[in-house]
Backbone as JSON, one array per atom type, in Angstrom:
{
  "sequence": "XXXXXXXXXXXXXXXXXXXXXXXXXXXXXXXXXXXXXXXXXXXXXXXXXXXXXXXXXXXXXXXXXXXXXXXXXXX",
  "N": [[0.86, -1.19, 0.0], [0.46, 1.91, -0.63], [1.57, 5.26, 0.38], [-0.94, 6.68, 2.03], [-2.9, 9.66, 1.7], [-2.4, 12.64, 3.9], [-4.61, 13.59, 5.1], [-6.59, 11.61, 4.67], [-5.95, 10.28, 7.21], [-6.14, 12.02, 9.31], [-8.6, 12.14, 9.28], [-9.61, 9.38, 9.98], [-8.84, 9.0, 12.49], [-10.11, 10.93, 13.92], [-12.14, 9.57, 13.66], [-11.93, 7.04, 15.03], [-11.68, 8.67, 17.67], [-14.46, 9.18, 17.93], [-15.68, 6.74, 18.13], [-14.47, 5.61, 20.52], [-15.19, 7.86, 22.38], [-17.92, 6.79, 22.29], [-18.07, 4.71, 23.06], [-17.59, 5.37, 25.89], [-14.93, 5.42, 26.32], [-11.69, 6.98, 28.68], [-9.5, 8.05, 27.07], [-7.96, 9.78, 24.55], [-6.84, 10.13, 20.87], [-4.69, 11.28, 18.83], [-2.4, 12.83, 16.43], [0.81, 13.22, 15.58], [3.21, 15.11, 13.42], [6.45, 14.74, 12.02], [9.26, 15.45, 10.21], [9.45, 12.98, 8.81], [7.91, 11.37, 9.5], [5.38, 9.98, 11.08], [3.62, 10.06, 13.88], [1.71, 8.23, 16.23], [-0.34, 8.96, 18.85], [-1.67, 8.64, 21.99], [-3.58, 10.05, 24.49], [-4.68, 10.3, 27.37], [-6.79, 11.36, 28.89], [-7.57, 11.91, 32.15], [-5.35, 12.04, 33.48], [-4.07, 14.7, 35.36], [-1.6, 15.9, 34.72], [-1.99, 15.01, 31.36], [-1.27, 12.66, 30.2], [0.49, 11.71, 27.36], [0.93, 9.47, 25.58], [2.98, 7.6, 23.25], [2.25, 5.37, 20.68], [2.79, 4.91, 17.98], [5.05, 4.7, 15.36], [5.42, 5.99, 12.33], [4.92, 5.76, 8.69], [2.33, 7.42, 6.86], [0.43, 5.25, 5.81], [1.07, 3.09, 7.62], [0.16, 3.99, 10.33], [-2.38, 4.68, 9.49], [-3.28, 1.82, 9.14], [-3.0, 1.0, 11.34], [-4.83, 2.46, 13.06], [-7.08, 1.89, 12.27], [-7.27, -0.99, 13.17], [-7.52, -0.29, 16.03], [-9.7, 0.62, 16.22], [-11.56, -1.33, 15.24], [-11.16, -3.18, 17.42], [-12.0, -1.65, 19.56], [-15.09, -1.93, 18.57]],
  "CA": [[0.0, 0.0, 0.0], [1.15, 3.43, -1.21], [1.25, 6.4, 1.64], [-2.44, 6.91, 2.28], [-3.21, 10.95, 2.15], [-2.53, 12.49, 5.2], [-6.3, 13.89, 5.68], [-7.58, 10.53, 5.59], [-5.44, 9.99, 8.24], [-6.88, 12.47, 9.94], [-10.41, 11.34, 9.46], [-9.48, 8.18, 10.74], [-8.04, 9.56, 13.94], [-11.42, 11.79, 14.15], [-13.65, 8.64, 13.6], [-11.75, 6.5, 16.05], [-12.08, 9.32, 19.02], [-15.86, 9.22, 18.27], [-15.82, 5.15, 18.46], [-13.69, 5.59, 21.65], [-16.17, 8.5, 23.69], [-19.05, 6.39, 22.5], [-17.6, 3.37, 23.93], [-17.01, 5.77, 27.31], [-13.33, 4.95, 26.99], [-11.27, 8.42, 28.71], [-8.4, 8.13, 26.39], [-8.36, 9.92, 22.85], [-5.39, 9.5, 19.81], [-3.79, 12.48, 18.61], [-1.24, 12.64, 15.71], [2.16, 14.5, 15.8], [4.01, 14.57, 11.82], [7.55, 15.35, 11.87], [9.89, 15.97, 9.14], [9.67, 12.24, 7.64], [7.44, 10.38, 10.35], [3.94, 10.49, 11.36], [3.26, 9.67, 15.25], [0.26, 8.21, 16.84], [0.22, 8.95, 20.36], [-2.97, 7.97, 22.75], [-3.71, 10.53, 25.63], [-4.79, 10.08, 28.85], [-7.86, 12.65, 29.5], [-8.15, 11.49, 33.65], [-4.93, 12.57, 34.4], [-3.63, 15.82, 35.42], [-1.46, 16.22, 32.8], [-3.03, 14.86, 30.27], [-0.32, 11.76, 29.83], [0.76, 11.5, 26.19], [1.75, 7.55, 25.66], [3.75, 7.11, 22.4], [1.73, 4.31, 19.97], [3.26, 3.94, 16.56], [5.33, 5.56, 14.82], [5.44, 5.45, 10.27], [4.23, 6.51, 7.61], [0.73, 7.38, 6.84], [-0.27, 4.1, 6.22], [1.48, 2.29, 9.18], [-0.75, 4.71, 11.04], [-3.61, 4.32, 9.32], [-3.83, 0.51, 9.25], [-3.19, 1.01, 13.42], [-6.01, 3.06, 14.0], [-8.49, 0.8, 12.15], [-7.33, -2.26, 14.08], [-7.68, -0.07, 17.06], [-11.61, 0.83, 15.76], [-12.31, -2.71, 15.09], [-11.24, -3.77, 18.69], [-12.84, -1.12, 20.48], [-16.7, -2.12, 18.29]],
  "C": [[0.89, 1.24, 0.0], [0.56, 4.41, 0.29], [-0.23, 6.98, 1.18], [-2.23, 9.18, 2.17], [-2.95, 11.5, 3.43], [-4.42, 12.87, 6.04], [-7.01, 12.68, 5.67], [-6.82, 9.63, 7.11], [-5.97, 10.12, 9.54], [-8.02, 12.32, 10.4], [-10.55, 10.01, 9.65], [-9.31, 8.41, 12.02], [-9.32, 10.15, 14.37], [-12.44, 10.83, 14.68], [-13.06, 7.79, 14.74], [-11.56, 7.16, 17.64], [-13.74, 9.35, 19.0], [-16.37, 8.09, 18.39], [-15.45, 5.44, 19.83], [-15.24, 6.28, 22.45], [-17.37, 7.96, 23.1], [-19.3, 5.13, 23.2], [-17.25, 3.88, 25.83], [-16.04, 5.25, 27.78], [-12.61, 6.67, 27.42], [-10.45, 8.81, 27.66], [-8.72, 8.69, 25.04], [-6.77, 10.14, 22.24], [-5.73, 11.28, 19.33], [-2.42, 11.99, 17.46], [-0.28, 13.47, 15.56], [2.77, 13.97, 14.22], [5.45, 15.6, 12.46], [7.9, 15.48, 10.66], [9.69, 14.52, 8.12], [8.44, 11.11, 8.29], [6.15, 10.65, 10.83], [4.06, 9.51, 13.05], [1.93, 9.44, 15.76], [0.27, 8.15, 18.24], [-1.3, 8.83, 20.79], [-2.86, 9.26, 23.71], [-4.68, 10.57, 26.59], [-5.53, 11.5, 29.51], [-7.84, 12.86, 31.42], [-7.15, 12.35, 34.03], [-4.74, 13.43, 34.01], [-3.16, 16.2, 34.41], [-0.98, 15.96, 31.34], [-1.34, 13.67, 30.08], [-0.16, 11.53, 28.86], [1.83, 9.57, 26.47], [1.57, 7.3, 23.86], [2.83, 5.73, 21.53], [2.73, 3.68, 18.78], [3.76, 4.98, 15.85], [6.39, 5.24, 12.83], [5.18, 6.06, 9.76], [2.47, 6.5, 7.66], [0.12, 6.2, 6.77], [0.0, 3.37, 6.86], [0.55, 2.88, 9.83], [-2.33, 4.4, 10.93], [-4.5, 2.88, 9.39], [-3.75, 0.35, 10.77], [-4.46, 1.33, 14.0], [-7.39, 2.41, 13.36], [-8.37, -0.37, 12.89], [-7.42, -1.47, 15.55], [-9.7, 0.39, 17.0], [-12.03, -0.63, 15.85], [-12.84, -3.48, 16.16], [-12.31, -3.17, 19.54], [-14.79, -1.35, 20.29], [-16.94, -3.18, 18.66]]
}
């Protein structure tokens, strides 16, 4: 698979925080892009402050095939 767009990246990341707070899990995903690397990091709403925890870190579609197996689990 060829590097996915990054906006559907995005709208993956979007749709799996609205799976998540409908599932009343606290935690929501967040993506950080650097210069060659796309980051999926998870954070941690409960605590203070706000715990960023590191997931996966690739290209757009490493990312993107993460956060659908993380949608799939959570339905």
């Amino acid at each position: 698979m060829s590097n996915m767009p990054l906006n559907g990246v995005y709208r993956a990341v979007f749709k799996a925080n609205i799976v998540m707070s409908q599932s009343l899990l606290q935690d929501r995903f967040q993506i950080r892009k650097d210069q060659q690397y796309i980051t999926l990091e998870k954070v941690k709403l409960l605590d203070k402050e706000s715990k960023i925890e590191s997931i996966l870190t690739g290209d757009s579609s490493d990312i993107y095939k993460k956060i659908q197996e993380i949608i799939i689990s959570i339905q």
